[in-house]
C-alpha positions as CSV (number, residue, x, y, z in Angstrom):
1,X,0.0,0.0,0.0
2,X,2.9,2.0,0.0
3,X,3.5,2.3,3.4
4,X,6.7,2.4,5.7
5,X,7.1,0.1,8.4
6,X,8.5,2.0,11.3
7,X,10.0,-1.5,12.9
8,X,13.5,0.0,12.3
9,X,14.4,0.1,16.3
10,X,12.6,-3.4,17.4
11,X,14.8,-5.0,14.4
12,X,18.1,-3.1,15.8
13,X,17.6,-4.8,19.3
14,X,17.4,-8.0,17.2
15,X,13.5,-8.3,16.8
16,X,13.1,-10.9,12.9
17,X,10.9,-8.8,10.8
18,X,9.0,-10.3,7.0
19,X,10.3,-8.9,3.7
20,X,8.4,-5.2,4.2
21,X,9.4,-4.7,7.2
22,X,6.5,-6.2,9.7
23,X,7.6,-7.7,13.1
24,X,6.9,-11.4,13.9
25,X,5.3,-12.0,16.2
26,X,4.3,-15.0,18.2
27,X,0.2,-16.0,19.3
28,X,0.8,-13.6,22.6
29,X,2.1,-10.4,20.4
30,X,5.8,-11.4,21.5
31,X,8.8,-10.5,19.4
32,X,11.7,-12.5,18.9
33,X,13.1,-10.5,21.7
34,X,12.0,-12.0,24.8
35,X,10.1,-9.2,26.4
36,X,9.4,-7.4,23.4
37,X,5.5,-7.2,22.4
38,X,4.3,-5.4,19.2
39,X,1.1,-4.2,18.0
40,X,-0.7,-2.9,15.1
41,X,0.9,-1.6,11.7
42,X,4.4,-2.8,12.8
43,X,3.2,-6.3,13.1
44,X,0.7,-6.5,10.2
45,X,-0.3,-4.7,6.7
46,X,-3.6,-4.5,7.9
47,X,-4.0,-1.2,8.7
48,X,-7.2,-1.0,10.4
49,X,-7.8,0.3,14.4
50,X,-9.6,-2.5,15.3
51,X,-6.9,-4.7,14.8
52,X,-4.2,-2.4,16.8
53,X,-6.9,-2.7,19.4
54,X,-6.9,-6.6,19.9
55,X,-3.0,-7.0,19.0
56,X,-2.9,-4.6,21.7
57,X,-4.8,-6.6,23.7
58,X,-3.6,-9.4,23.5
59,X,-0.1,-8.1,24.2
60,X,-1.6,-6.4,27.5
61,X,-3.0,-9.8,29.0
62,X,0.4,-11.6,27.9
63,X,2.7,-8.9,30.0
64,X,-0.2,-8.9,32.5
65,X,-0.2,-12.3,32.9
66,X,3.4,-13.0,32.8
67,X,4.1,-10.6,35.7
68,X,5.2,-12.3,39.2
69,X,3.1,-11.4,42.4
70,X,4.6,-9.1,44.7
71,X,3.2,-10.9,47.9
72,X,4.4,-8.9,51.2
């Protein structure tokens, strides 16, 4: 569609993008880089909100969920 991809500093800390440019990503929105969540037009070609809005989301329960409880 002649559109950038704007993954250029996820790839420098070694994130695997696709030929254009787009980020993989795994079923939880995770990078390559361990840590490292992505959402929206730097994952996919699709450029439409709703689907920033549940790669976000996605992402967001992943991190949520992968957080340890701070029990005191």
């Amino acid at each position: 569609m002649g559109c950038h991809v704007h993954s250029d500093l996820a790839i420098k800390l070694g994130a695997k993008s696709n030929e254009v440019g787009c980020l993989i990503v795994d079923n939880k929105q995770q990078t390559t880089v361990p840590g490292l969540y992505a959402a929206g037009d730097v994952v996919s070609d699709l450029h439409q909100l709703v689907v920033a809005e549940a790669h976000a989301a996605i992402a967001a329960t992943a991190i949520h969920n992968s957080l340890t409880l701070n029990l005191r």
